[in-house]
N, C-alpha and C positions, 0 to 999 in steps of 0.2 A: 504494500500500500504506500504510494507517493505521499507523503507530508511536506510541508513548507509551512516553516515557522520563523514569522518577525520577532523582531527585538530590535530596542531604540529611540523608540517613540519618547516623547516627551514635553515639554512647553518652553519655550526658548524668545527673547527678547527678538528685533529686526536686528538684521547683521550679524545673529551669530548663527552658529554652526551643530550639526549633528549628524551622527553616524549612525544607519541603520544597518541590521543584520538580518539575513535570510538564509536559515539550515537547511537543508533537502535533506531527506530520509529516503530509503525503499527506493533508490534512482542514484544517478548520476549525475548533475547537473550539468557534465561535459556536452550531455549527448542532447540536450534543449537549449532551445532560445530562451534565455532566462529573461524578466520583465521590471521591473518595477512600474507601479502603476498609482496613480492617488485619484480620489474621489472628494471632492468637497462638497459640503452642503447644498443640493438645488444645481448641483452643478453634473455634467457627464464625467462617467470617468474618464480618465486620459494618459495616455501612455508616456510618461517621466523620462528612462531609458531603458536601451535592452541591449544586451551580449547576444551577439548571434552564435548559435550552436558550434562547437569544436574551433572557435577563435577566440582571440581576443577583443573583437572590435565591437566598441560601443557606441551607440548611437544616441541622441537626445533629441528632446522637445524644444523646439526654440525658446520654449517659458523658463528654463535650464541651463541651457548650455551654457557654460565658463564658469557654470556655478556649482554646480553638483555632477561630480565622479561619481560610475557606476564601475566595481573589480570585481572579482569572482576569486576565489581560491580552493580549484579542484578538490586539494589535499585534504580541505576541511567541508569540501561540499557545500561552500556558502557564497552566497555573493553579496557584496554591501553597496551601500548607498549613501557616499560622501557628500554631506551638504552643505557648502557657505553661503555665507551672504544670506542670510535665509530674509524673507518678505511675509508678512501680512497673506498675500496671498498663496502662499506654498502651504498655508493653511487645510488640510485635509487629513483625510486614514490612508496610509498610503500598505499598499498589498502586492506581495512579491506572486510570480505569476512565469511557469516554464509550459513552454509553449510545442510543439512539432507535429506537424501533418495531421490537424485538425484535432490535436489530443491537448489539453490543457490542463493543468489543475493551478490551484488558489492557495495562498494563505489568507491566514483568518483578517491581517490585518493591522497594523499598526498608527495609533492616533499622535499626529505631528500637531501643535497650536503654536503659531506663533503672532506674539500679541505685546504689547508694550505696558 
C-alpha cells in the first residue's frame, strides 16, 4: 500500500521560510512524478512543483519560482519543499502527490498560514 506523509507545516511571518517533508512508503518515489500541490480556501488546487520520474529536474509554478526548491532524496524516499520568501498568499494545505500513467495517490496534507 502506497503512503505519502507531510510534515512541516506550520504559521510563519511574510519573508520567512519553511521546509516541508514528504515520506513515501510501499513504493519508490524514483519510479513517479513526484508533486507538491496546495489548495487554498475558495480557491483551485494548483500545482507548486514537480520532479519528473527517474531525474532530477524540477519544475514550478510561476507563483514560485526563485522562491521555493522542490529535492527529492531517493535514499530516504522523500522529497521536500524548500520555501522562502514566503507571502500572504502561499497561504494554503499544501499535499504531496506521485503521479505515473494515470495512477496517483495523495497525502493527507499539510497546513502552511502565513500571516503577520
Amino acid at each position: 500500500q502506497v503512503q505519502l506523509i507531510e510534515s512541516g507545516g506550520g504559521l510563519v511571518h511574510p519573508g520567512g521560510s519553511l521546509n516541508l517533508s514528504c515520506v513515501a512508503s510501499g513504493t519508490s518515489i524514483y519510479i513517479w512524478d513526484m508533486g507538491w500541490f496546495r489548495q487554498a480556501p475558495g480557491k483551485q488546487r494548483e500545482l507548486v512543483a514537480r520532479i519528473v520520474r527517474k531525474t532530477d529536474d524540477a519544475n514550478y509554478s510561476d507563483s514560485v519560482r526563485g522562491r521555493f526548491t522542490m529535492t527529492r532524496d531517493v535514499a530516504k524516499n522523500t522529497v521536500y519543499l524548500h520555501m522562502n520568501n514566503l507571502e500572504i498568499k502561499d497561504t494554503a494545505i499544501y499535499c504531496c502527490n506521485a503521479d505515473f500513467l494515470n495512477t496517483e495517490h495523495w497525502g493527507q496534507g499539510t497546513q502552511i498560514a502565513v500571516s503577520s
